[in-house]
N, C-alpha and C positions, 0 to 999 in steps of 0.2 A: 684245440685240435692241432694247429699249427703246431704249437709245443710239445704236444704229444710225437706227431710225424718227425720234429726233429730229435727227439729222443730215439724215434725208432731208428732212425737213419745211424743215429751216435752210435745208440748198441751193435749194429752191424757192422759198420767200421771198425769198433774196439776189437773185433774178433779179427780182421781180415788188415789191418795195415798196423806198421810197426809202432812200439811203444812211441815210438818220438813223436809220430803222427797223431797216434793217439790224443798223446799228452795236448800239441798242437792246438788239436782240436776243444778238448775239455776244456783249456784256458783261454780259446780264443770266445768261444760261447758263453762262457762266466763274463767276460768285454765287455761283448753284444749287450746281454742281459741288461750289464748296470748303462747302456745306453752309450752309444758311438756316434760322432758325423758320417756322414756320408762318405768323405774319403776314405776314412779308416775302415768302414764295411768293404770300400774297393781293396782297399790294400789288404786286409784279411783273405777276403776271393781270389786275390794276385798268385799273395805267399800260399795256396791251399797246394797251387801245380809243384809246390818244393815236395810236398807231401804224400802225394796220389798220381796216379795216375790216368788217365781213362783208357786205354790200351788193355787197360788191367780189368777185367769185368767185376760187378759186383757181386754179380751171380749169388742172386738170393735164394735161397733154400723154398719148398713148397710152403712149411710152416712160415716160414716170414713174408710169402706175397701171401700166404694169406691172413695174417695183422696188417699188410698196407692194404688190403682189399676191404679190412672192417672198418679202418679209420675212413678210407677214402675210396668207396664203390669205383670199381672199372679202372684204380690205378695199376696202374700193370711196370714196375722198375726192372722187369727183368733184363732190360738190356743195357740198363745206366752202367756205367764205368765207375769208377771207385772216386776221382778225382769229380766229377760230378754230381756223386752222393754227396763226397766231402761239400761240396761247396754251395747244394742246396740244404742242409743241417745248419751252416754257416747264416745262411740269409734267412732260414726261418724262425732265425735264434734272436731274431733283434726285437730288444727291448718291447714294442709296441706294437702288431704288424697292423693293427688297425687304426694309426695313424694316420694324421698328412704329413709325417717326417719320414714316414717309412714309403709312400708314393714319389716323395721328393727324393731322398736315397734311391730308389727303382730309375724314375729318371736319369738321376747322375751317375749310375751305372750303364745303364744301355749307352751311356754318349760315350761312354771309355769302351766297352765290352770288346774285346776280343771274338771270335767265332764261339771260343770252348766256353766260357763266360757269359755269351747271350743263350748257349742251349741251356747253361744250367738256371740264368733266371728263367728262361722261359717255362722250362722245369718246374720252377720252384713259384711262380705268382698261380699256377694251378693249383696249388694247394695253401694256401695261405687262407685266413678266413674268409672272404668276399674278394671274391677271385674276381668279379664283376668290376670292381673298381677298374683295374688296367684292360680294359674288353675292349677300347681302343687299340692300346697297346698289343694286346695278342692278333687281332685282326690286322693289325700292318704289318705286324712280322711275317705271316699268311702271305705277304705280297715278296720272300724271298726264293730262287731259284738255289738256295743253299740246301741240300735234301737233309743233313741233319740236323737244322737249324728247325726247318719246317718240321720235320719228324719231331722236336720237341714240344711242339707248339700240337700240335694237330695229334698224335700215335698216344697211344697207352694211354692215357688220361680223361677223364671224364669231362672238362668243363667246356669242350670246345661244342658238344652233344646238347646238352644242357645250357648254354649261356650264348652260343650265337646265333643271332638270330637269321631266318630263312634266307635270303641273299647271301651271306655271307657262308652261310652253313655250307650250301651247294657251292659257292665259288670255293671254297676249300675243299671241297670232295675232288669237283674236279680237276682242281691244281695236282694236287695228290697225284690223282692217275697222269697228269702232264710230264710234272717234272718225275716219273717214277718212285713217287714213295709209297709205301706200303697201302692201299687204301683200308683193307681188311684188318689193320691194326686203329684204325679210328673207331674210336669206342664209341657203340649209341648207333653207329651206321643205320643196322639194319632196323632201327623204330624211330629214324627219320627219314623214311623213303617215302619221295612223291612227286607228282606229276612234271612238274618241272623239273629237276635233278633226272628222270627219266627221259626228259626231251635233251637237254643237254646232254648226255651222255651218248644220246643216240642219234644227236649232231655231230657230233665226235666219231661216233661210229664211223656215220657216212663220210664226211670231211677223212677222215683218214684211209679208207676205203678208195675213196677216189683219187689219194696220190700213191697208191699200192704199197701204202705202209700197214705192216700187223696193228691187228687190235690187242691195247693191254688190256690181259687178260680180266683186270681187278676193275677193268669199268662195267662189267657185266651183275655186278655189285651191285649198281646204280638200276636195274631193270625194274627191280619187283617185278607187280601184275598189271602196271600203265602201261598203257598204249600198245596194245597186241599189234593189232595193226602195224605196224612198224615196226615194232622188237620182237616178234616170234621169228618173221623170217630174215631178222639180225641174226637172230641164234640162233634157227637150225643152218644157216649159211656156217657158221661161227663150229657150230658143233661137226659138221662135214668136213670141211675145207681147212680149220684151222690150226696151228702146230699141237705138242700134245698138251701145251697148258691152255692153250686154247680153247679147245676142244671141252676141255674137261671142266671148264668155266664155263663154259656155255649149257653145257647136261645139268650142271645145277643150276645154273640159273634161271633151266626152262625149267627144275622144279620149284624155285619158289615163284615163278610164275603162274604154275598149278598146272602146270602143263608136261607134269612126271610122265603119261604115257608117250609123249611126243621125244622123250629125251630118252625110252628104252628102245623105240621104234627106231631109230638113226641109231643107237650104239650097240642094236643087235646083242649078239655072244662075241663081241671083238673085245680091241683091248681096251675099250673104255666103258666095257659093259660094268663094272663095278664103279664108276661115279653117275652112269644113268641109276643104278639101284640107288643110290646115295639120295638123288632126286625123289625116286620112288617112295621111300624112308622117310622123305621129311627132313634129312640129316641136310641142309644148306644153307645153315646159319654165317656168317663171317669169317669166322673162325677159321673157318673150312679149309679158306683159299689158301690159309699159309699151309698146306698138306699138299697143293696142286703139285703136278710133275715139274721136278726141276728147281723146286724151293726147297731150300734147307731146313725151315723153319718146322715144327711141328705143334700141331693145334686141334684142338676141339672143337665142333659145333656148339 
């Protein structure tokens, strides 16, 4: 599988950066293959920034996220840079990955790793074969206020859904919403919501409420249908009073709380009568949030 992802990755680069890179690339992975130390895998990742850039998007076409989506449910590259394709094809290209040569190489990288260099392993041990192996490793990284370091580890990718376990899961969700990164791009969100993850969040609520700071809007993510009591009149508060991303986080959120008449009733025929419908619909899957007012981002439920 790994071999496959780094084939797919090659092929995309072969179209998008110049022959030299290309080439670069073809012969540095031919290396790999016949087997590297560990340094040379660093110094291969080093010399990749001679070749790519990440400033430079990959921007993959609909058909090609949807060959990363078969290989690798819920991976989502749309937003990797070129210089970080390049250098996660590089690391999934080694000889072994189901080694202890290849865990021992991952360590001896992360102690050298640059910023751009830890996103792209971090990137890259999500999709290797038994991504479980470093679940230490992804779990500390969790503990950076770096947001796209974190956004590597945690956004577009399936294994953080699937492989961490409950404490860890929820302190990632809510890091997310802390240091501002996307929480709606953590794949899996919405089919592991539960009662704890809704009490934290709705500690957060209040704790920020009470030093008359706004509520991000993406913690309203964290509600589902726990703890009415306490979260409805979060979020009719939230859907009144709150700016317009606010607001409009909050009408869905009281639908999938189940509480879509509660979310038409407050937004009337005004201007947030069409994300109360949205609630109504059924339409408030994740996805959603990156649509709210004032986000760039465009998304599906």
């Amino acid at each position: 599988m790994s071999s496959q992802t780094a084939d797919l990755l090659t092929g995309w680069l072969e179209t998008r950066l110049p022959e030299s890179a290309a080439r670069f690339l073809r012969e540095a992975r031919e290396e790999l293959a016949g087997g590297v130390e560990p340094r040379r895998l660093g110094m291969l990742l080093g010399l990749a920034s001679r070749h790519a850039r990440d400033r430079v998007a990959l921007a993959p076409s609909g058909s090609e996220l949807e060959a990363a989506a078969v290989l690798h449910p819920g991976w989502t590259p749309e937003r990797w840079g070129q210089l970080e394709a390049l250098r996660v094809a590089l690391l999934l290209s080694f000889s072994d990955l189901t080694s202890e040569a290849f865990e021992q190489a991952v360590e001896f990288l992360f102690s050298r790793a640059d910023e751009g260099e830890s996103r792209a392993l971090f990137r890259g041990l999500g999709l290797t074969p038994d991504p479980a192996r470093f679940l230490w490793r992804l779990q500390d990284g969790c503990r950076t206020n770096i947001v796209p370091v974190f956004e590597a580890i945690a956004c577009d990718t399936p294994f953080p859904a699937v492989g961490f376990e409950a404490v860890a899961w929820r302190q990632l969700c809510i890091k997310a919403v802390f240091i501002g990164a996307p929480l709606w791009r953590v794949v899996g969100l919405d089919g592991r919501l539960d009662a704890d993850l809704a009490r934290m969040a709705l500690d957060l609520v209040e704790e920020r409420r009470s030093a008359g700071r706004p509520i991000p809007a993406d913690l309203w993510l964290c509600m589902g249908e726990f703890d009415p009591e306490r979260a409805l009149p979060a979020l009719e508060r939230e859907a009144r009073e709150g700016t317009d991303e606010g607001r409009a986080a909050a009408l869905l959120a009281l639908g999938r709380a189940g509480q879509a008449p509660r979310a038409q009733a407050i937004a009337g025929s005004g201007p947030d009568a069409a994300w109360a419908q949205q609630a109504a619909d059924g339409v408030t899957g994740q996805a959603l949030w990156g649509t709210l007012p004032g986000r760039a981002a465009t998304a599906t439920a």
